[in-house]
C-alpha positions in Angstrom: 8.7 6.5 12.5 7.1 3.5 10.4 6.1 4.5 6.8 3.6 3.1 5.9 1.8 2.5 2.1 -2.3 2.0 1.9 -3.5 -0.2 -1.4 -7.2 -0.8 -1.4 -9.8 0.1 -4.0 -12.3 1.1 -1.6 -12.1 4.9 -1.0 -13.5 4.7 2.5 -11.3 1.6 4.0 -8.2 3.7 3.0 -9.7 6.8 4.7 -10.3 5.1 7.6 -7.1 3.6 7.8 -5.6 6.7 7.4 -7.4 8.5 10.3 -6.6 5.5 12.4 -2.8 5.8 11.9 -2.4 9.5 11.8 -3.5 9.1 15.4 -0.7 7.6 16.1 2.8 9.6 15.7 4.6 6.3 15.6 3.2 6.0 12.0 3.6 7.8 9.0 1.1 7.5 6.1 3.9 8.2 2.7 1.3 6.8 0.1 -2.0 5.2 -1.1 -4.0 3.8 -4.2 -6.8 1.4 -5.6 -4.9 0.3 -8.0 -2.6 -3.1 -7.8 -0.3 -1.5 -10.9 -0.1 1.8 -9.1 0.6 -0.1 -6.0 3.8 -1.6 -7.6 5.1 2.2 -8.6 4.2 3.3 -5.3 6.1 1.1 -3.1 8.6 1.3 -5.9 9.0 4.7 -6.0 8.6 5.4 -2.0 10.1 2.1 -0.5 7.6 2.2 2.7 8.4 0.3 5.8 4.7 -1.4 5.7 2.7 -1.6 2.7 -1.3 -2.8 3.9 -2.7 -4.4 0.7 -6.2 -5.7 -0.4 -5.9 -8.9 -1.7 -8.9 -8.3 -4.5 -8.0 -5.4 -6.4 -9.6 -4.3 -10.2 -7.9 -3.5 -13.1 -6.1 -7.0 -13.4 -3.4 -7.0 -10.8 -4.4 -8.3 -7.8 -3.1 -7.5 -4.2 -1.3 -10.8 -4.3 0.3 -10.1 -7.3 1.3 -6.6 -6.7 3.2 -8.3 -3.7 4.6 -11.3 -5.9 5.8 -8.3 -8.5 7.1 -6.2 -5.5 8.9 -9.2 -3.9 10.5 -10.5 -7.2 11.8 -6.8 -7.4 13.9 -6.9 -4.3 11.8 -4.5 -2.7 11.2 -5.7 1.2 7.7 -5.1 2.1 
């Protein structure tokens, strides 16, 4: 099974990802969030095997930044 993470500030593309995947028992949704900070705990905290991350997110930290953060922590994303 692939875990997989959800980071995207728009409540209905992470929804829709979500449906799309859950279709699919290869794939197993073990997080989401809006937030690039909260991205970082997440994948942090639940190590996922794919994180899918918007590149613009608000609050500061990007989606390219959450993955520079994530990257420089040893975590493989």
């Amino acid at each position: 099974m692939i875990r997989v993470a959800i980071v995207d500030d728009h409540d209905l593309m992470r929804e829709g990802l979500r449906a799309l995947l859950e279709k699919d028992p290869a794939f197993q949704i073990v997080g989401e969030t809006g937030d690039g900070q909260e991205a970082i705990r997440l994948v942090t905290n639940l190590r996922p095997d794919v994180v899918l991350m918007d590149v613009y997110l608000p609050g500061g930290i990007g989606g390219l930044d959450a993955t520079d953060q994530v990257k420089i922590d040893n975590i493989m994303i």
